[in-house]
C-alpha positions as CSV (number, residue, x, y, z in Angstrom):
1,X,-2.6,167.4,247.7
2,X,-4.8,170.3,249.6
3,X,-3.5,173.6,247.7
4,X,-5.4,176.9,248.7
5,X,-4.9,180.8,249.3
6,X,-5.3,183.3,252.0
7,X,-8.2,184.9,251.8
8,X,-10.6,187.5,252.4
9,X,-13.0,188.3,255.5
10,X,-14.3,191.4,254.1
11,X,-17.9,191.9,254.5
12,X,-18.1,189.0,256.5
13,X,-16.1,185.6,258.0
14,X,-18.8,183.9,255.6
15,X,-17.4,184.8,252.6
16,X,-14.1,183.7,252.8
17,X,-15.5,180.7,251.2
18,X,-17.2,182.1,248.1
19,X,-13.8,183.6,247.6
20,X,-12.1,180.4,248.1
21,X,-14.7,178.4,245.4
22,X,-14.2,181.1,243.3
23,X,-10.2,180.9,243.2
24,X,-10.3,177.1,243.1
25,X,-8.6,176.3,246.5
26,X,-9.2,173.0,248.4
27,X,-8.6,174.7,251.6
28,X,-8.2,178.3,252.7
29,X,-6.6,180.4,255.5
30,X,-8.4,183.4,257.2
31,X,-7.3,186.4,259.8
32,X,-10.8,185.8,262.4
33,X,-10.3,189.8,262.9
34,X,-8.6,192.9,261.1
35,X,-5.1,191.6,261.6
36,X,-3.8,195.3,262.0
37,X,-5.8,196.2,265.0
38,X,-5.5,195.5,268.4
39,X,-9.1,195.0,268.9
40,X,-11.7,193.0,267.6
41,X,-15.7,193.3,266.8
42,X,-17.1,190.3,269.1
43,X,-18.2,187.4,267.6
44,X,-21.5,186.9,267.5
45,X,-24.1,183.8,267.8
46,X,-25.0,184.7,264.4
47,X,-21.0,185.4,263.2
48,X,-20.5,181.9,264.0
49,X,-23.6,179.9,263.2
50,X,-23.5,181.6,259.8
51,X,-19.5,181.0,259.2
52,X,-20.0,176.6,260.2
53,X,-23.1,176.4,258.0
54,X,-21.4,178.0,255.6
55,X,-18.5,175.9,255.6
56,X,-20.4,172.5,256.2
57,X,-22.0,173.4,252.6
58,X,-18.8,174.4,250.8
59,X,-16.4,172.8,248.9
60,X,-13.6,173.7,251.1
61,X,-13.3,171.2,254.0
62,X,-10.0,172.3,255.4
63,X,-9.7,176.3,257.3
64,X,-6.8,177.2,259.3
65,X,-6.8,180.9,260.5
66,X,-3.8,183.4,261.1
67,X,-3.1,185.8,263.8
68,X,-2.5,189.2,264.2
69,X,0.8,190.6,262.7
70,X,0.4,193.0,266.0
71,X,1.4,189.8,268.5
72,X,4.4,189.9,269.6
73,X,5.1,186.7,272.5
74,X,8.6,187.0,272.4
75,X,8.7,190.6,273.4
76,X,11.0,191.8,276.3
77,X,8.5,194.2,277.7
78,X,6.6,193.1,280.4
79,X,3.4,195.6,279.6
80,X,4.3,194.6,275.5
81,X,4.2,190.6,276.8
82,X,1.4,190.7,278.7
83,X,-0.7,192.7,275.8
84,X,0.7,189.8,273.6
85,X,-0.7,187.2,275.2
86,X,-3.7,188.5,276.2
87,X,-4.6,189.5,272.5
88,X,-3.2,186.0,271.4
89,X,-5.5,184.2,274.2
90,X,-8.2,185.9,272.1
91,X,-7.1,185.0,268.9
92,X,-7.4,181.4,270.3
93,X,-11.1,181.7,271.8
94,X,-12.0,183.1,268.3
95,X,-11.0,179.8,266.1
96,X,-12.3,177.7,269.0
97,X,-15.7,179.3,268.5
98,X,-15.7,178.5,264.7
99,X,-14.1,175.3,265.3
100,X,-10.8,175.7,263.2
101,X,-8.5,173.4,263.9
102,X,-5.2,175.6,263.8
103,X,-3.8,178.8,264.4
104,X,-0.7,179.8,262.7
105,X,1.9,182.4,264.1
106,X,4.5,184.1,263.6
107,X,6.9,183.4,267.1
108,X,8.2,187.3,267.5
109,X,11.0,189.3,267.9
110,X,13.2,189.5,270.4
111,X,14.3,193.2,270.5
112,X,17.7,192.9,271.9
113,X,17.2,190.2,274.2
114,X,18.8,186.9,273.6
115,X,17.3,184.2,271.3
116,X,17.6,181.7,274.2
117,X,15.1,184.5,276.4
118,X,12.9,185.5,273.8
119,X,12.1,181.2,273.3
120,X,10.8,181.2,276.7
121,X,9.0,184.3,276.9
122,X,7.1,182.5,273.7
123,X,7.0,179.2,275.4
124,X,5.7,180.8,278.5
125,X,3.3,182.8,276.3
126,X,1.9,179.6,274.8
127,X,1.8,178.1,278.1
128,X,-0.3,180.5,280.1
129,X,-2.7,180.6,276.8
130,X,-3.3,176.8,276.6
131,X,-3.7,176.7,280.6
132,X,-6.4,179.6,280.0
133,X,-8.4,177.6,277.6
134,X,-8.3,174.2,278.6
135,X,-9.9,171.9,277.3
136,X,-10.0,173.8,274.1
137,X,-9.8,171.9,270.8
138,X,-8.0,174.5,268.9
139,X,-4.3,174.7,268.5
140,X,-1.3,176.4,267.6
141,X,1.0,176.5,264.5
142,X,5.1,178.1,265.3
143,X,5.2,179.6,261.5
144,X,8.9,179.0,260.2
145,X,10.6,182.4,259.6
146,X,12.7,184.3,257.7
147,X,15.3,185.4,260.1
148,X,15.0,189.4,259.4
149,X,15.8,191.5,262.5
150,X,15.4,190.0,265.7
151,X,12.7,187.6,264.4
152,X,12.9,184.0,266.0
153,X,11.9,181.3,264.1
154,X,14.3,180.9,261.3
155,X,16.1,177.9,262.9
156,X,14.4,174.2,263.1
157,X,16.6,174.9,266.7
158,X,14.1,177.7,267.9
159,X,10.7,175.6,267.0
160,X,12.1,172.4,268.8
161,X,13.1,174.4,272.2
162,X,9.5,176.2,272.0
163,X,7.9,172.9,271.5
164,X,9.9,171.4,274.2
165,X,9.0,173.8,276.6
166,X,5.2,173.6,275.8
167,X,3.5,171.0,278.2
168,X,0.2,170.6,275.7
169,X,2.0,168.9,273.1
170,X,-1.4,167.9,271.2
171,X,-2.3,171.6,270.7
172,X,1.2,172.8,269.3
173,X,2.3,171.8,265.8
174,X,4.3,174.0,262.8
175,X,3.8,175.5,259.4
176,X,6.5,175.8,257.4
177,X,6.4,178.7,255.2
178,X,9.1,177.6,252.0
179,X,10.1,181.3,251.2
180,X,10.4,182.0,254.7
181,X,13.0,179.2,255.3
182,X,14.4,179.8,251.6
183,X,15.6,183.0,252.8
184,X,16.9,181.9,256.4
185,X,19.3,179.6,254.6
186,X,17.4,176.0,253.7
187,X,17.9,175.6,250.1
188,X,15.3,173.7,248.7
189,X,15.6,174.3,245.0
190,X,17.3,171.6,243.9
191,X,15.9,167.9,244.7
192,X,18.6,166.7,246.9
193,X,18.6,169.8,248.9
194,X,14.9,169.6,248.9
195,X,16.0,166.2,250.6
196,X,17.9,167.5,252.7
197,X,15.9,170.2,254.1
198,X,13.2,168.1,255.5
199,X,15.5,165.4,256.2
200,X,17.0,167.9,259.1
201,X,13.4,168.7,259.8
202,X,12.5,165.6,260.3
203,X,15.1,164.9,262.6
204,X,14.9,167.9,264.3
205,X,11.2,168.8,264.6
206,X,9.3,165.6,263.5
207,X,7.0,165.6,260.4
208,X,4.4,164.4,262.7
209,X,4.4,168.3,263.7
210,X,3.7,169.8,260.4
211,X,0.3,170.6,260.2
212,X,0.4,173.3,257.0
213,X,2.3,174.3,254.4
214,X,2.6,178.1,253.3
215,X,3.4,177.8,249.2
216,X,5.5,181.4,248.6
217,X,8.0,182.0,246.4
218,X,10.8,184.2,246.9
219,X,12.2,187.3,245.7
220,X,15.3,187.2,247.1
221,X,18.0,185.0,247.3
222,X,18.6,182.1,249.7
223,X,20.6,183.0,252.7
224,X,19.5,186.7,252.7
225,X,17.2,186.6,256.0
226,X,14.7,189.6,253.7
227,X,11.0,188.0,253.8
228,X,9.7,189.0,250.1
229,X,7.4,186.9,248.6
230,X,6.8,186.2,245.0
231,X,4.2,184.3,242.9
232,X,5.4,180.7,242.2
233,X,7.8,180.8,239.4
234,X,8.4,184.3,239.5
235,X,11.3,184.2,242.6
236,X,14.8,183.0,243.5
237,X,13.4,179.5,244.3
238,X,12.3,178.2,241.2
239,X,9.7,175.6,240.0
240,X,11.5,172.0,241.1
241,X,11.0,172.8,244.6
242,X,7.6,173.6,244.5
243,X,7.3,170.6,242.0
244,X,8.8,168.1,245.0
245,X,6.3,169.9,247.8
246,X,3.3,168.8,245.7
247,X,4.2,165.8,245.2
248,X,5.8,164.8,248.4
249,X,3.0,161.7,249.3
250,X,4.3,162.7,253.1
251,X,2.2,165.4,252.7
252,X,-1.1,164.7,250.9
253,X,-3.2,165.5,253.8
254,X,-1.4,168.6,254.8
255,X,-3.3,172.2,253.5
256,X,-0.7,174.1,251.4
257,X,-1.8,177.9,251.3
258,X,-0.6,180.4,248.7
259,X,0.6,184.0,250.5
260,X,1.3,185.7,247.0
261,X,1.3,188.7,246.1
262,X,-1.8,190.0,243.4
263,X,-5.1,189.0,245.0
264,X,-7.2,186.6,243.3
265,X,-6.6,186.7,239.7
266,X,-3.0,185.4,240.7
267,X,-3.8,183.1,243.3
268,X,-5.7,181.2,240.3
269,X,-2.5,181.5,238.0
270,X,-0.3,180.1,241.2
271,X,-3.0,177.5,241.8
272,X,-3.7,176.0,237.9
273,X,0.8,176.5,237.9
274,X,0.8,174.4,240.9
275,X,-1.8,171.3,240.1
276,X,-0.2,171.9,236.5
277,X,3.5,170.2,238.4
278,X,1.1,167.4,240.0
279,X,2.6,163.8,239.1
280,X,5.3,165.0,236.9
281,X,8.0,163.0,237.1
282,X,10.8,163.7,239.9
């Protein structure tokens, strides 16, 4: 198993993995920019050259980065859209430059429109970006989603249609986030729904397509479409489910990132709690 945390870029993109040593992670996951601004300081030779030599000499080997909270590809607007997918174009040109393999996003909201509209307008979004940075080895994770508001994402349904709509298949993959789909209604907390749950992924999406894992528990219950995390243990999912995820041999090469609340101190309780469920019996 690959188990890590979000963290850090303050003070640098460097340092994100000093913090990750320190917590104990395998892997980590990073915002490139301040993910609640619009703009972004430009990346410089140095910014970069400093972040891969950095990384080449750490003991985290796998990065996958996150994008704005700001991006909205499933907006109605056509001035909102187009702001979208120009900031998310540069999102993309940013992980390319320091050579992460993923970005993970959040699809949008739809803000009154349909579901079926707001899937293309993302699709279309995703479309336009990959056919703007061709040739580009960087792709893109649909995050799962808890299905608050207008958000889309909370049904396998609405990853499948934007993946079928996307001609680049090799760039376009998914991270399941397992307080995120908790909430939307896939109960995982027992082991035959755990089962089941991935079972109708599988089928539906392909496990081929999961690229990451985002390791949250939940605060509230399942079915309630609220997206509340809670440190693992501490939420409405409980300790089995988590206990499955780790280890699930399907997924031994797949990063698993922590989004808990508490900083550091608890991402190292969540992480010793998690390797601590490691091989128990199922």
């Amino acid at each position: 198993m690959i188990l890590g945390a979000h963290v850090s870029i303050s003070g640098g993109l460097y340092k994100c993995f000093q913090r990750g040593e320190e917590i104990g992670a395998d892997a980590i996951q990073i915002f490139t920019k301040n993910a609640t601004q619009w703009k972004a300081k430009t990346l410089t030779d140095s910014d970069i050259e400093r972040f891969r030599l950095t990384w080449k000499n750490s003991k985290i080997k796998k990065v996958i980065a996150h994008g704005s909270y700001l991006i909205n590809l499933a907006h109605p607007g056509k001035d909102e859209w187009r702001k979208a997918v120009d900031a998310f174009q540069e999102e993309i040109e940013r992980v390319e430059k320091l050579e992460i393999p993923w970005l993970v996003m959040h699809p949008g909201s739809a803000h009154g429109s349909s579901d079926e509209d707001a899937i293309k307008r993302i699709s279309d979004a995703l479309n336009e970006s990959f056919d703007r940075t061709k040739g580009y080895k960087s792709g893109v994770l649909v995050e799962t989603m808890s299905g608050q508001g207008s958000g889309i994402g909370w049904r396998f349904e609405h990853l499948k249609k934007i993946m079928e709509l996307v001609r680049d298949k090799e760039r376009i993959g998914v991270c399941v986030d397992t307080a995120h789909i908790f909430a939307a209604g896939y109960n995982l907390s027992t082991k035959s729904g755990y089962m089941k749950v991935f079972r109708e992924f599988s089928n539906i999406i392909g496990l081929s397509r999961l690229k990451a894992i985002h390791l949250n528990e939940s605060m509230k219950q399942c079915c309630s479409r609220i997206d509340r995390h809670a440190n693992i243990g501490d939420g409405e999912i409980g300790l089995d489910a988590f206990r499955f995820i780790v280890n699930d041999k399907r997924f031994t090469s797949i990063p698993m990132i922590l989004e808990t609340p508490g900083g550091d101190v608890m991402f190292k309780r969540n992480l010793k709690i998690l390797r601590s469920l490691s091989q128990r019996e199922l």
